[in-house]
C-alpha positions as CSV (number, residue, x, y, z in Angstrom):
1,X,0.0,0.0,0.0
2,X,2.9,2.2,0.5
3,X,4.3,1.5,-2.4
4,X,1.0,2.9,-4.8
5,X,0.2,5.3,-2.2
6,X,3.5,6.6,-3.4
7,X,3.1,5.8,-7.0
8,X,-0.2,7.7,-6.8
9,X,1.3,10.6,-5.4
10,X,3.8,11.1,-8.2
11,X,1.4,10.5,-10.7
12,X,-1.4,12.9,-9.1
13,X,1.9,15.6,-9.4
14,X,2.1,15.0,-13.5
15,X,-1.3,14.8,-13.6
16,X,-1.4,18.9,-12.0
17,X,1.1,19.5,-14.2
18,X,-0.2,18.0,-17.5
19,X,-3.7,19.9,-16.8
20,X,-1.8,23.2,-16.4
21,X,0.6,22.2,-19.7
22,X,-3.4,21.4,-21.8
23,X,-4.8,24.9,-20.4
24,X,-2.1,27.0,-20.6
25,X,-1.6,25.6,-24.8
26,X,-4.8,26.0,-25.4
27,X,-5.4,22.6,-26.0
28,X,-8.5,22.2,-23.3
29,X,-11.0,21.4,-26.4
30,X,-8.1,19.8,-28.5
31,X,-10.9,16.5,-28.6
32,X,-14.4,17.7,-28.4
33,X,-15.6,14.8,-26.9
34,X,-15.2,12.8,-23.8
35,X,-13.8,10.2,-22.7
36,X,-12.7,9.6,-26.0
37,X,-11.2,11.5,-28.7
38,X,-13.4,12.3,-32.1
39,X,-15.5,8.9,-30.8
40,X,-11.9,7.0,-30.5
41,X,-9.3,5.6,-27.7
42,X,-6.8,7.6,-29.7
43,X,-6.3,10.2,-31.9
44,X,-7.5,10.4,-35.2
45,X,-3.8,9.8,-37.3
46,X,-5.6,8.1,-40.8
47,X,-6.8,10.4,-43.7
48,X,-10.0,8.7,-43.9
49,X,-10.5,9.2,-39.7
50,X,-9.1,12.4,-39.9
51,X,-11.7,13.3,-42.7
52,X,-14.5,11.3,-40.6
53,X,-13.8,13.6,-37.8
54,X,-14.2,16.7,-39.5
55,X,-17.3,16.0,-40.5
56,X,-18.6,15.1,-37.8
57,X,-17.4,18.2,-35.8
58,X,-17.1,20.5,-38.7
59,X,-16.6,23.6,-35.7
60,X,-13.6,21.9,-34.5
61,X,-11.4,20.4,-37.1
62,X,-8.3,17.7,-35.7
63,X,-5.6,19.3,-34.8
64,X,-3.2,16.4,-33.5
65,X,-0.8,18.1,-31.6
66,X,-3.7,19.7,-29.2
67,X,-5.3,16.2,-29.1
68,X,-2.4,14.4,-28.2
69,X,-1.5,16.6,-24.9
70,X,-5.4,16.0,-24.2
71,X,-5.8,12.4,-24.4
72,X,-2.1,12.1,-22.8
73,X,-3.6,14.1,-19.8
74,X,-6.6,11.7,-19.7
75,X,-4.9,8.6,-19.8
76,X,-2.5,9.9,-16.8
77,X,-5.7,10.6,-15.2
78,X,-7.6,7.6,-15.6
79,X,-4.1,5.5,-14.6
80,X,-4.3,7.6,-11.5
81,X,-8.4,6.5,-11.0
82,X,-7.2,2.6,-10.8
83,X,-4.2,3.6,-8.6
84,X,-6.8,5.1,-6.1
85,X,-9.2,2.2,-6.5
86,X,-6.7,-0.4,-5.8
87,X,-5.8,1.5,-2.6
88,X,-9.5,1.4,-1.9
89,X,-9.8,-1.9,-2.5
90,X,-6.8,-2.5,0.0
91,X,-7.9,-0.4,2.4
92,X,-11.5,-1.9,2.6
93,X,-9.7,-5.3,2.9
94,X,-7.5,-4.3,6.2
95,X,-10.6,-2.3,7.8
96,X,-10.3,-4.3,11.3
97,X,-6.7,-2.7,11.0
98,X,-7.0,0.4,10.4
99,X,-10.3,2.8,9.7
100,X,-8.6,5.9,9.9
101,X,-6.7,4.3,6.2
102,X,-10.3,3.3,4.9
103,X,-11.8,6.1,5.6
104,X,-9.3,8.7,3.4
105,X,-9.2,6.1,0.7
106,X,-13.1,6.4,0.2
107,X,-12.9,9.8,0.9
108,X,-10.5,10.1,-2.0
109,X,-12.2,7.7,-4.6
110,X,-15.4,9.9,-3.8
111,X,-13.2,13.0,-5.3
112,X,-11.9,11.1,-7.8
113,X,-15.2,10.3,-9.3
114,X,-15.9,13.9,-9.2
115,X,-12.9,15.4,-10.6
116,X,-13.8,12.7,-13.6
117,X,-17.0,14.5,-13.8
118,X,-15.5,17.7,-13.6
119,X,-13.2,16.7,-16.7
120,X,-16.1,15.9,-18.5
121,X,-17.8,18.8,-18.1
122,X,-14.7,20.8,-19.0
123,X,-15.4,19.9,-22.5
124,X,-19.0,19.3,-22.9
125,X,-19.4,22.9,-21.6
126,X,-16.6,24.4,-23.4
127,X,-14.7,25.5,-20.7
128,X,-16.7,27.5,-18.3
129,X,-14.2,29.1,-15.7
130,X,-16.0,28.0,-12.7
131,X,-15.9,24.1,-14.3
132,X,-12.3,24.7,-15.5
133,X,-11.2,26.2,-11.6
134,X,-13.4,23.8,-9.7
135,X,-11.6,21.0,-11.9
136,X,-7.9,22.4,-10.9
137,X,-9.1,22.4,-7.2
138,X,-10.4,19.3,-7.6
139,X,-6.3,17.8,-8.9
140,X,-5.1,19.7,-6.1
141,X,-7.7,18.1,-3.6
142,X,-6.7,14.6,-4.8
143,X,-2.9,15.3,-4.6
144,X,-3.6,16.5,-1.1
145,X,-5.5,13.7,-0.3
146,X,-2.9,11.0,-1.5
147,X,0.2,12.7,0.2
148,X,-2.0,12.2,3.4
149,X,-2.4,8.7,3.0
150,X,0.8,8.5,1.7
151,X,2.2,10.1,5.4
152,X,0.1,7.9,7.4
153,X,0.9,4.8,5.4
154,X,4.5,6.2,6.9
155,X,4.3,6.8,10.5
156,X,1.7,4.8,11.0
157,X,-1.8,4.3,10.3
158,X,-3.9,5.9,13.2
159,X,-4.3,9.2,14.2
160,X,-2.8,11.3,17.0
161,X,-6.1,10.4,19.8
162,X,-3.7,13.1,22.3
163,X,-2.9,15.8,20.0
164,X,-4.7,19.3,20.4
165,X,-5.1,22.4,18.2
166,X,-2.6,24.4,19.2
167,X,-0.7,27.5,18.2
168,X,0.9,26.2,15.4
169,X,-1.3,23.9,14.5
170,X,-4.2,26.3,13.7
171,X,-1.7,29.0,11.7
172,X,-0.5,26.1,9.9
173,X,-4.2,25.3,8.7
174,X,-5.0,29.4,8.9
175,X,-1.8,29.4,5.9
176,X,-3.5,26.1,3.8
177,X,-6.9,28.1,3.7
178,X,-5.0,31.5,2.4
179,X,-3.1,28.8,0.5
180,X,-5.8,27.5,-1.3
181,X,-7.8,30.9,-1.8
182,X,-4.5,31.7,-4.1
183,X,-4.7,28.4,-6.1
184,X,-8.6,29.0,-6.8
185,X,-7.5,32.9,-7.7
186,X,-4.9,31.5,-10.0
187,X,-7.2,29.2,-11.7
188,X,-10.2,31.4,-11.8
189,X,-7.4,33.9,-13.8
190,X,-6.0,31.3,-16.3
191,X,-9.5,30.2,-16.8
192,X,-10.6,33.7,-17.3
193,X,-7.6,34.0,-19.9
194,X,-6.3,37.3,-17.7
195,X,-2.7,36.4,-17.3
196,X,-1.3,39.3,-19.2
197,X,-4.2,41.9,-18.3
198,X,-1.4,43.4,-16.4
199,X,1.5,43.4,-18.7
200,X,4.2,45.1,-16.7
201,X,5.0,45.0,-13.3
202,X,4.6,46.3,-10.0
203,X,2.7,48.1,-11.4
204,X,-0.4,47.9,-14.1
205,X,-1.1,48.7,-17.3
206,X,1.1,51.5,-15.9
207,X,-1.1,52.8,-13.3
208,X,-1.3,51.6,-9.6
209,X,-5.2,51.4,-10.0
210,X,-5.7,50.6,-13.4
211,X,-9.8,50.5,-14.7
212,X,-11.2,47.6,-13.4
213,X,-14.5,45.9,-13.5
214,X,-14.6,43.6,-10.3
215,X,-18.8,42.7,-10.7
216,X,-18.1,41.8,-14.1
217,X,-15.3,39.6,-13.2
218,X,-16.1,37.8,-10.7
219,X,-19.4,36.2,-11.8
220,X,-18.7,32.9,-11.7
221,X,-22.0,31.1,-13.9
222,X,-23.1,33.0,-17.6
223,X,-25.4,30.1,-18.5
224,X,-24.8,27.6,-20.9
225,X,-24.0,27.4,-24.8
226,X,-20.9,29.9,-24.5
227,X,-17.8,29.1,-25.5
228,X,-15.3,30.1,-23.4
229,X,-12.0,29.5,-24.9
230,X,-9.7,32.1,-25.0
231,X,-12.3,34.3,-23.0
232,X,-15.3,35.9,-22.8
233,X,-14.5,39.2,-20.7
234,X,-13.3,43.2,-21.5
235,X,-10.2,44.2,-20.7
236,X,-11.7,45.9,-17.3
237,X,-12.8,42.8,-16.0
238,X,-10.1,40.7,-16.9
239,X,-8.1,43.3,-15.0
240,X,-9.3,43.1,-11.8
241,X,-9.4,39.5,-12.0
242,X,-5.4,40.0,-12.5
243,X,-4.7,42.9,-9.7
244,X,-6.8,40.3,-7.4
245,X,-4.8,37.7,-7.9
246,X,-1.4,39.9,-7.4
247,X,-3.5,41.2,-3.8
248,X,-4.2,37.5,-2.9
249,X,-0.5,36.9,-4.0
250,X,0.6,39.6,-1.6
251,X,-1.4,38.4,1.2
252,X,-0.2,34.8,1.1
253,X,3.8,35.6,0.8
254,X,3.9,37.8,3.5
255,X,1.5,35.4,6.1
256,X,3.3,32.0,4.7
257,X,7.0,33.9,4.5
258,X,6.1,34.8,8.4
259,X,4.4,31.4,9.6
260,X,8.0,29.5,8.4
261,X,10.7,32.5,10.0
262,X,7.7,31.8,12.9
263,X,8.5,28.1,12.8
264,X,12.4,28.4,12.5
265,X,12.5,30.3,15.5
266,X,9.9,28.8,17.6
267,X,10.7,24.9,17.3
268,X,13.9,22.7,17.4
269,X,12.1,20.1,16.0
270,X,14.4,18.8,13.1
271,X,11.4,17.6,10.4
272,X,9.1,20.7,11.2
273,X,12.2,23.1,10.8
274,X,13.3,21.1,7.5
275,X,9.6,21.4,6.2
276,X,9.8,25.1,7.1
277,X,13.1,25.9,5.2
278,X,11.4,24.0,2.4
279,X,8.7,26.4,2.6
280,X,10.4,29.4,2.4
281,X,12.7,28.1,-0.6
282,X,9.0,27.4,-2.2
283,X,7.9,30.5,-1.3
284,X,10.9,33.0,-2.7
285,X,10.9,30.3,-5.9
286,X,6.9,30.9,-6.7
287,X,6.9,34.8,-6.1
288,X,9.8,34.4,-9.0
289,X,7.9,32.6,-11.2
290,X,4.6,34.6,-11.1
291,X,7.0,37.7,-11.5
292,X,8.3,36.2,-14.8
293,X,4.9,35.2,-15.8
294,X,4.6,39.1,-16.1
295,X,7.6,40.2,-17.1
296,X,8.5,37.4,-19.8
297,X,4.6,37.6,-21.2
298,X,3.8,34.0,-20.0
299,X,6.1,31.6,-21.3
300,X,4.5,28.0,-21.2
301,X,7.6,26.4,-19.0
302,X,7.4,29.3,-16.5
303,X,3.8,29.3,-16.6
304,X,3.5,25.4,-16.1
305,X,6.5,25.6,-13.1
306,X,4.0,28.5,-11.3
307,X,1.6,25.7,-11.1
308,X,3.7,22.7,-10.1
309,X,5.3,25.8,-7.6
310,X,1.2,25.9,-5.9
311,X,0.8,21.9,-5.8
312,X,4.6,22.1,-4.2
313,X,3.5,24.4,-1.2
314,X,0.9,22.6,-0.9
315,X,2.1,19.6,-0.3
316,X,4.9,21.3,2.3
317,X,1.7,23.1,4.0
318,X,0.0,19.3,4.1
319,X,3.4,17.9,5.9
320,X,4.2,20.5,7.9
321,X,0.2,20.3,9.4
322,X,0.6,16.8,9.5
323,X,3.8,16.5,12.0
324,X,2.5,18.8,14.1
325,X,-0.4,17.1,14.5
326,X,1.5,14.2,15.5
327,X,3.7,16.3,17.5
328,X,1.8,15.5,21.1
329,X,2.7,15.4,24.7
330,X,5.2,13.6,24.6
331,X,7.3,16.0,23.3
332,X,6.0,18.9,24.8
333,X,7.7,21.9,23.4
334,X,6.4,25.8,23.9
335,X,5.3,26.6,20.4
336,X,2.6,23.7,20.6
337,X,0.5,25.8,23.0
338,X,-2.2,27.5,22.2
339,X,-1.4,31.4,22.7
């Protein structure tokens, strides 16, 4: 179980990854159907299907390299379905042993199902920004989810009965809710197409407080029957979706840059202070990266690292939470109190 909790893990990583590499090349509706691609397991390559496929969705001709980086994305993803139904099946087998392990495998085959919806209706409705963002959160949930398991598969299988919320406990969780805000920002601006509404920095479009259109923005359903690739909004709107995203930015450097100086100085607790230098380095690295997003007019590499950068701190947000959890009374150090 260790083993393809940790397979599952890596794989849940590319699949993040991948998503971000389809969106961010424009190759979300690169097969116009789903699961399969033109009605097939693979991509159309003959003359004869190509010409079979254009007919049949004359509004979107093949092209193969967008259809390729979309059925590669679907395969990683359905590998990574069976990966979490054999560790469901496992778990359900060695119940008696252990509910706490049955219990976060259902919980993550229950997402799993759902993000499978989600992917469907990414494509059936033509990427609508709150499908497209709920369907990012939804990758990050189930990376979450399997670096979880994969920890307790680790240091053991049942939960910490003595451990309280404490101090560092709640800011860690306090930081994975500002931390999560930010991703659902993020994906609600690449969704939005508003990466480059702001095309020089610190500032935008040259001003401090560019025109903005923050009702218009933020409405998150239009109906259905829109086509949303490459964007429906004006400029205004698309701005402020940008300048919230650099506020939210903001907001989580400074509060996840203070919570690890916080946890350097407050614990001697080698893993927690390891995690918390591993934040940092995340930290500096992803500011970097959404700074060249800017300045470098969104190059795909940089723009696909930004994301891997979020399911990164993630993951050191989840660990971090996750040994102080287990940190209990017996070793009682100040910074676990509640203050």
């Amino acid at each position: 179980m260790k083993r393809i909790a940790l397979i599952a893990t890596v794989l849940a990583l590319i699949v993040v990854v991948l998503g971000a590499y389809v969106r961010l090349s424009d190759a979300g509706l690169g097969c116009p159907d789903w699961p399969g691609c033109y009605g097939k397991l693979l991509v159309p390559g003959e003359t004869s299907e190509i010409q079979n496929a254009n007919q049949t969705y004359p509004e979107r001709p093949v092209e193969a390299g967008k259809a390729w980086k979309e059925m590669v994305h679907r395969y990683a993803a359905g590998s990574l379905g069976l990966l979490v139904l054999a560790l469901w099946v496992m778990a359900l087998r060695h119940r008696k042993e252990s509910a706490y392990l049955l219990k976060l495998a259902t919980l993550l085959a229950i997402v799993i199902v759902f993000q499978a919806l989600l992917g469907m209706w990414t494509v059936t409705l033509q990427l609508k920004p709150v499908i497209v963002m709920g369907h990012l959160l939804g990758g990050f949930t189930t990376l979450g989810l399997l670096w979880w398991l994969l920890l307790a598969t680790q240091e053991g299988v049942q939960p910490n009965k003595r451990a309280t919320i404490n101090g560092a406990v709640l800011a860690t969780m306090v930081g994975l809710l500002i931390l999560i805000f930010q991703i659902a920002l993020g994906g609600w601006t690449s969704s939005n197409y508003a990466a480059m509404a702001c095309p020089d920095f610190p500032r935008c479009q040259t001003q401090w407080l560019p025109p903005m259109d923050f009702k218009e923005g933020f409405v998150l359903w239009r109906g259905l029957g829109i086509n949303y690739e490459f964007g429906v909004l004006e400029s205004p709107a698309r701005t402020a979706i940008h300048f919230t995203h650099r506020i939210g930015a903001l907001i989580t450097t400074l509060y996840l840059g203070g919570f690890a100086a916080w946890l350097l100085v407050r614990t001697q607790q080698t893993s927690v202070r390891a995690l918390a230098l591993i934040l940092m380095v995340l930290l500096i690295t992803q500011v970097g990266l959404g700074i060249s997003n800017v300045l470098f007019k969104l190059p795909l590499p940089v723009a696909v690292a930004h994301n891997a950068g979020a399911a990164l701190l993630l993951l050191s947000l989840l660990a971090t939470l996750f040994f102080l959890i287990r940190s209990g009374p017996d070793r009682p150090e100040e910074m676990f109190h509640a203050r």
